[in-house]
C-alpha positions as CSV (number, residue, x, y, z in Angstrom):
1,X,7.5,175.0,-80.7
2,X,5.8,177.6,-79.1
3,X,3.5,179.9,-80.9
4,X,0.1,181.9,-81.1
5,X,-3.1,179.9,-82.1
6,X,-4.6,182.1,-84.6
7,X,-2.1,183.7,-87.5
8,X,-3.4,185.9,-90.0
9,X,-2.7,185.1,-93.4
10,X,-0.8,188.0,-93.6
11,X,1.1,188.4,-90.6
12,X,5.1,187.7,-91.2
13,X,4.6,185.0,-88.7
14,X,2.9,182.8,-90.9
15,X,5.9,183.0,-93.5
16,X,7.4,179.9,-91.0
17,X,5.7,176.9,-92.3
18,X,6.9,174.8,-88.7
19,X,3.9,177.0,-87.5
20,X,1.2,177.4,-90.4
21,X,2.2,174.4,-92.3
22,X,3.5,174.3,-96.2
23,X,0.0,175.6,-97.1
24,X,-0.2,178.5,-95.0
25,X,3.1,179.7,-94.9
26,X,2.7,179.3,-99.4
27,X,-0.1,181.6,-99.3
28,X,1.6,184.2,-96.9
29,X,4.5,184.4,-99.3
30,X,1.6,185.3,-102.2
31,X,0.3,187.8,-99.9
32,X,4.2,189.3,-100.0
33,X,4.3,189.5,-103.5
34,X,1.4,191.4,-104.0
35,X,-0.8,188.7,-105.9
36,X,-4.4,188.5,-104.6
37,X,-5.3,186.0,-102.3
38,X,-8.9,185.5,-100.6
39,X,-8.3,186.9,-96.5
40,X,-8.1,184.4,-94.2
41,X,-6.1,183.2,-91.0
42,X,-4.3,179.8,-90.2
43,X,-5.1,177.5,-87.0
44,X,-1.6,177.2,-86.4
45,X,0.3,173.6,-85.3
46,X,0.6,175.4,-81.7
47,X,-3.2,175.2,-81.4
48,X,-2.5,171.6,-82.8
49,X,-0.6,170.4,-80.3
50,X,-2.3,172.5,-77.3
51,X,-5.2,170.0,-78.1
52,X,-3.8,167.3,-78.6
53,X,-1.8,167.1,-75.7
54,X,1.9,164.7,-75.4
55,X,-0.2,161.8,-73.7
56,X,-3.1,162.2,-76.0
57,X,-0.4,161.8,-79.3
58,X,1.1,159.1,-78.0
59,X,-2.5,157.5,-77.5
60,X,-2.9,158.5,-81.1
61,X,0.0,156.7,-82.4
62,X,-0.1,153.8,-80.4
63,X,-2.6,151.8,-83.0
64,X,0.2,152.3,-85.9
65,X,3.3,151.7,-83.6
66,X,1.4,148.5,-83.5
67,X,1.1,147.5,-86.8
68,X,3.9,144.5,-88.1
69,X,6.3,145.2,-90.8
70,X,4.4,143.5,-93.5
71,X,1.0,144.7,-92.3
72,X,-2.0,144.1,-94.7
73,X,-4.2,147.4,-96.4
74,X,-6.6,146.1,-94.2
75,X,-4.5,146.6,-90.9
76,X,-2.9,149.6,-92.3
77,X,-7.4,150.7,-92.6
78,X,-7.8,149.8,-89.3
79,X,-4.9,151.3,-87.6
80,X,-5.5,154.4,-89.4
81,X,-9.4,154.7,-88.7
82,X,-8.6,154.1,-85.4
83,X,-5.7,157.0,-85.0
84,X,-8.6,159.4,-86.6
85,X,-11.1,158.4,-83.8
86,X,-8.3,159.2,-81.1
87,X,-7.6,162.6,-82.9
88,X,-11.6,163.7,-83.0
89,X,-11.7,162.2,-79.2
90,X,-9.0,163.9,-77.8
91,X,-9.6,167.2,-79.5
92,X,-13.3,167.3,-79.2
93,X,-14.6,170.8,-77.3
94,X,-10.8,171.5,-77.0
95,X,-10.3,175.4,-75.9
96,X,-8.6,176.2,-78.9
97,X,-11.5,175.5,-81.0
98,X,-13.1,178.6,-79.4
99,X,-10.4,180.6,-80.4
100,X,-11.3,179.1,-83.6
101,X,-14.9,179.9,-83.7
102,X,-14.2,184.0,-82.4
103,X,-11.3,184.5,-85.2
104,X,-13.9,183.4,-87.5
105,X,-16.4,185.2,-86.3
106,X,-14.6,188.7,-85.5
107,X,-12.8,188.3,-89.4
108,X,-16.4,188.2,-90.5
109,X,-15.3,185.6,-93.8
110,X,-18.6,184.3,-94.1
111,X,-19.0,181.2,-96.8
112,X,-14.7,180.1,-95.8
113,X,-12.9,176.9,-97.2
114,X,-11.3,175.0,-94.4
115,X,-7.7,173.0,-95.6
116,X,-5.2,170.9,-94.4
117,X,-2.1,172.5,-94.0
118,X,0.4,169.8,-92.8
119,X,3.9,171.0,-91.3
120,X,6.2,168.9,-94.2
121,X,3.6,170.1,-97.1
122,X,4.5,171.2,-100.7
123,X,8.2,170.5,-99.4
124,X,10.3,170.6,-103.1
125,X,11.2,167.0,-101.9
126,X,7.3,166.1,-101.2
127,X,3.6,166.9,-102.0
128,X,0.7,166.0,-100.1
129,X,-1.9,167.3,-102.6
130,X,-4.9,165.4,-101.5
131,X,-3.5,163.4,-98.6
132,X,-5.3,165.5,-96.4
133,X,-8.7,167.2,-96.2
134,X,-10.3,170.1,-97.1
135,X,-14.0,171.1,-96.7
136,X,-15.5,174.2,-99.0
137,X,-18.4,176.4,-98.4
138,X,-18.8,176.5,-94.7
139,X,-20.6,179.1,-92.6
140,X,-20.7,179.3,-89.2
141,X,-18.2,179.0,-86.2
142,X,-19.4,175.8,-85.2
143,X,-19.1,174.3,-88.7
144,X,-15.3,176.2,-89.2
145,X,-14.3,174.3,-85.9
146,X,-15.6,170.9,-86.3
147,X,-13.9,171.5,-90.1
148,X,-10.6,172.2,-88.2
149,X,-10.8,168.9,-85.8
150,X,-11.5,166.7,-88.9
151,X,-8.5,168.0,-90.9
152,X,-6.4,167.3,-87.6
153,X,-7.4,163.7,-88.3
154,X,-7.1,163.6,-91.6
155,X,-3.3,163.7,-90.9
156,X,-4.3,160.0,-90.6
157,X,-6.1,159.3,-93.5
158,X,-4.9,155.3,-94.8
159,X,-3.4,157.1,-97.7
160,X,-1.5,159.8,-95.9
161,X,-0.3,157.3,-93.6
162,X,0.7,155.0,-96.5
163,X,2.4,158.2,-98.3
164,X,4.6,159.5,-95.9
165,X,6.0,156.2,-95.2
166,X,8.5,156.3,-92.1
167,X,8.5,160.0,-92.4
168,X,7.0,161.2,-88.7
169,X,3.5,162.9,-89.1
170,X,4.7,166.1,-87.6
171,X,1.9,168.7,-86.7
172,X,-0.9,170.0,-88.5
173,X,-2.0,173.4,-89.6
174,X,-5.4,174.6,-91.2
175,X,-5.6,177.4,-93.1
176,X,-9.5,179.1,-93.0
177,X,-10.1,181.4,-96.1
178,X,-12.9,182.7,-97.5
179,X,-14.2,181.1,-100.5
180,X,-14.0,183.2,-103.8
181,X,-17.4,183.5,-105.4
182,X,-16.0,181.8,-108.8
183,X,-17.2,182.1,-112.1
184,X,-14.6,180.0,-112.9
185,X,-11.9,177.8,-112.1
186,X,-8.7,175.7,-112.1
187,X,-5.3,174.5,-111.6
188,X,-2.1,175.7,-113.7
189,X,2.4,175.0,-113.8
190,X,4.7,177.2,-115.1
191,X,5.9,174.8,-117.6
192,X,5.0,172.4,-120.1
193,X,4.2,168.8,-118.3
194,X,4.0,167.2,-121.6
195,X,7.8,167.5,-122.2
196,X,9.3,170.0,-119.0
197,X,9.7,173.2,-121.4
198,X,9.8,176.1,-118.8
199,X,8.9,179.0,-121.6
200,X,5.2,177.7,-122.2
201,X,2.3,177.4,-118.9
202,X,-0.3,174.6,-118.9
203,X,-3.8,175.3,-117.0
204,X,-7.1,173.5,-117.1
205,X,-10.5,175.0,-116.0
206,X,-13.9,174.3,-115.5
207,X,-16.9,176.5,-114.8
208,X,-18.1,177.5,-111.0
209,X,-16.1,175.6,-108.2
210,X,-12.7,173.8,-108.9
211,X,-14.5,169.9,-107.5
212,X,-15.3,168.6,-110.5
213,X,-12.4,169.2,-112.3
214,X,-10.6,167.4,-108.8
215,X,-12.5,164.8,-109.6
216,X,-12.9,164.2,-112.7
217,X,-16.3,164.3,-113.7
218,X,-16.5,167.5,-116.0
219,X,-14.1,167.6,-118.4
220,X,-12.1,170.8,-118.1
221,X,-11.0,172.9,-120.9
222,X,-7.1,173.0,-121.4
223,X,-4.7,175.8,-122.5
224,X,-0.8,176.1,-123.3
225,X,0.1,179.5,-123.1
226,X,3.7,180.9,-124.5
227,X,5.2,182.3,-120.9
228,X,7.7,184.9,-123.2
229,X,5.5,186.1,-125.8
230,X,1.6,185.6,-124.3
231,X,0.4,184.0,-127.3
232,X,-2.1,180.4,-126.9
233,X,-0.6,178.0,-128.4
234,X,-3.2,175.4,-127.7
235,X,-6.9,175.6,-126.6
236,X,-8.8,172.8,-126.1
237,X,-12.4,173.8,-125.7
238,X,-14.4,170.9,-123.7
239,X,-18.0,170.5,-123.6
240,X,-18.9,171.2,-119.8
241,X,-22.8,170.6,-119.4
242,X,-22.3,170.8,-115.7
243,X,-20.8,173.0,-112.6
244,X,-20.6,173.2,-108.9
245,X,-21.9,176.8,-107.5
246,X,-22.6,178.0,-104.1
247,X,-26.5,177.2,-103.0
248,X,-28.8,179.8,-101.6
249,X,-29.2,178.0,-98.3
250,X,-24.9,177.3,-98.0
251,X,-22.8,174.3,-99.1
252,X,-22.9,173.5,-102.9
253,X,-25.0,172.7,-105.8
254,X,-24.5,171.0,-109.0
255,X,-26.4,173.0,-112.3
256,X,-26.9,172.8,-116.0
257,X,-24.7,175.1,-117.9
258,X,-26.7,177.6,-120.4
259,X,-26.2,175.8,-123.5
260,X,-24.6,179.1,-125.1
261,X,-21.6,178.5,-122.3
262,X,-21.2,174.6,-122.6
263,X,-18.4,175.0,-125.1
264,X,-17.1,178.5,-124.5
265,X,-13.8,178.7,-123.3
266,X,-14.3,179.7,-119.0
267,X,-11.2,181.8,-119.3
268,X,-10.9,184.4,-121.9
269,X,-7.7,185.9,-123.5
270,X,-7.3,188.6,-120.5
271,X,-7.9,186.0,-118.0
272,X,-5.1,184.0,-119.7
273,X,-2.7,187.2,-119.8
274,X,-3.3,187.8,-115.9
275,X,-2.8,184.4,-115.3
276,X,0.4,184.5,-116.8
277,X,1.2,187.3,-114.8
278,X,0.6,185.8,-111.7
279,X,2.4,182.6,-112.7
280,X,5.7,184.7,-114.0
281,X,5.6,186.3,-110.9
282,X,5.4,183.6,-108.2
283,X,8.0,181.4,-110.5
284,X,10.3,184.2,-110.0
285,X,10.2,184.4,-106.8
286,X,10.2,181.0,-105.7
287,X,13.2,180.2,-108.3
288,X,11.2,177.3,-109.5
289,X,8.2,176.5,-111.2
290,X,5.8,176.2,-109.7
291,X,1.8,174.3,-109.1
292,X,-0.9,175.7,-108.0
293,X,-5.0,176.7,-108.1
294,X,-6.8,179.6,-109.1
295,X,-10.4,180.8,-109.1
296,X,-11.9,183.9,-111.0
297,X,-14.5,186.3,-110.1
298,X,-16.0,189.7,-111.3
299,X,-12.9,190.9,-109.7
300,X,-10.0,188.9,-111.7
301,X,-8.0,185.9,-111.2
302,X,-7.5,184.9,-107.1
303,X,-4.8,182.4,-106.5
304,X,-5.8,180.0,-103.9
305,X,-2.7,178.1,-104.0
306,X,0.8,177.5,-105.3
307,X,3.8,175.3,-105.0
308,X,6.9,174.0,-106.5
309,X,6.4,171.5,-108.8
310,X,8.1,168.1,-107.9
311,X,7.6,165.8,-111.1
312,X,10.3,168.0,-113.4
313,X,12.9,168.6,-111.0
314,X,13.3,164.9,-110.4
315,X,12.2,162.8,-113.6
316,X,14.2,163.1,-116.9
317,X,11.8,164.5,-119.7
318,X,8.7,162.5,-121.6
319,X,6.3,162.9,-123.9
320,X,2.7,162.5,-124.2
321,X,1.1,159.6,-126.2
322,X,-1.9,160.1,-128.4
323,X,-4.7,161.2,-126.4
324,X,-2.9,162.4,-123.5
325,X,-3.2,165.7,-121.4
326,X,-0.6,168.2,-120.5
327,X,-1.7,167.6,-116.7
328,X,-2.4,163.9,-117.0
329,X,1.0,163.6,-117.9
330,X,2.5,165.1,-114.4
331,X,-0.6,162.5,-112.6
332,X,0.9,159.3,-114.9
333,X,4.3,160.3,-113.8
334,X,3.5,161.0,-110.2
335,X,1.7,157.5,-109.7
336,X,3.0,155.3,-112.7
337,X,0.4,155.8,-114.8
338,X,0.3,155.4,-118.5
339,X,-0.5,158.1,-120.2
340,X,-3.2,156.7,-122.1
341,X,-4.4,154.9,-119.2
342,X,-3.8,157.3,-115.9
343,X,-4.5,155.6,-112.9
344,X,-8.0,156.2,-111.1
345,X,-6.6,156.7,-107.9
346,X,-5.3,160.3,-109.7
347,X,-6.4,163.3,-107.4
348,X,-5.7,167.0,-107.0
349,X,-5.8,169.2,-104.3
């Protein structure tokens, strides 16, 4: 396939995901429907495979082409680290990563999040969500670029070659976007993971950045809101002593929440409604319910991602044990989790 580079976010072209990858063509269908998304463009898998050349692929691939049929974690590791080497190798000072560093610069995005955007992502059959990388708060050309050639790599991460299986590793896309200055944020689905009702929407949300609620070490607060009628039906206020905010000098910061926010609710009533909004409206659209992130700033609720959701439209109906959490329940599911006990390896984009 044949393409240009650099595709702006949103340009029809990036509607194909064989070009900008499940994540970029995702956010250029939210950029159709009118819902705000933060301005950005996508290196597209053309620019992916102009640096990394037929040869240099085959070079790439040789190490796991290698590999037996029973091959240990620790040849799968090795195999795997060694792919990512011939990735940054081959595509180091590639001429595409100018192109890179002047759409960046000419866009003038400033602090920009730099993601993975893999050619068979958010698929309704498949979901990379944290297979690949992503890097947050970057400024700076040369940062954005050497961002892009470690995402190419990470399409051979150990666990995204373990994922995908067989499946080939196609191309990869990264989508650059600015970064929304948020006060807070989170992830949401257009149903009920508890039990797969489609009239309620589940989110969770922390204060500042989205990371810690990725990785578990704030506790998020968590919300069921009725999709028909608007009302909350549940709202679980966590104490959040902690958040990740943009530092003065670039990249991130962890600080102490003002003990009048630690248990306040970081989304309010009218945050919940827009949400809602937003969610109703990409659900319609895609004709499924859908998965995705949001962050919110003096200016309202910005969607930063959204998919279809792959747990429901696949696994008959469970509930939640004592304890359990509307989201945990789609992570038990997805890995084989209990519900009580959800498996550490659990990660969101």
């Amino acid at each position: 396939m044949s393409g240009a580079w650099i595709v702006p976010l949103a340009d029809p072209a990036a509607g194909d995901p064989g070009l900008v990858g499940g994540k970029g063509a995702g956010l250029q269908r939210l950029c159709g429907l009118g819902v705000r998304v933060p301005a950005g463009f996508v290196v597209s898998t053309a620019a992916f495979r102009a640096a990394l050349d037929e040869f240099s692929q085959a070079r790439i691939e040789a190490p796991l082409r290698a590999l037996p049929p029973a091959a240990s974690p620790t040849q799968l590791e090795s195999a795997a680290a060694a792919a990512r080497a011939a990735v940054l190798d081959a595509a180091f000072d590639a001429p595409v990563l100018e192109a890179v560093r002047s759409a960046y610069t000419e866009r003038g995005l400033g602090s920009v999040a730099v993601r993975s955007s893999a050619a068979a992502e958010d698929a309704a059959d498949t979901s990379y969500a944290g297979e690949h990388d992503s890097y947050l708060e970057l400024h700076g050309p040369d940062a954005v670029a050497e961002a892009v050639r470690r995402c190419w790599a990470s399409l051979y991460t150990t666990r995204a070659v373990s994922y995908r299986g067989e499946r080939d590793a196609g191309p990869m896309a990264v989508v650059v976007q600015r970064m929304v200055p948020a006060r807070a944020a989170g992830v949401f689905m257009t149903l009920n993971p508890a039990n797969g009702d489609r009239s309620a929407m589940a989110c969770e949300a922390v204060w500042g950045l989205g990371e810690p609620l990725v990785s578990g070490t704030v506790t998020p607060d968590r919300f069921l809101v009725d999709k028909i009628s608007g009302e909350v039906l549940r709202r679980e206020v966590a104490d959040k002593p902690t958040r990740l905010v943009r530092a003065a000098d670039g990249g991130t910061v962890t600080e102490d929440v003002p003990e009048s926010l630690r248990a306040t609710p970081c989304l309010s009533d009218a945050e919940l409604a827009e949400l809602l909004r937003i969610g109703r409206t990409v659900e319609r659209a895609a004709g499924c319910p859908q998965d995705g992130e949001f962050a919110v700033d003096p200016a309202g609720v910005a969607l930063l991602q959204a998919r279809p959701e792959t747990v429901w439209s696949r696994r008959a109906p469970r509930s939640v044990t004592s304890g359990g959490t509307a989201l945990g329940a789609v992570l038990a599911t997805l890995t084989g989790g209990t519900l009580d006990r959800p498996n550490p390896r659990n990660r969101r984009p």
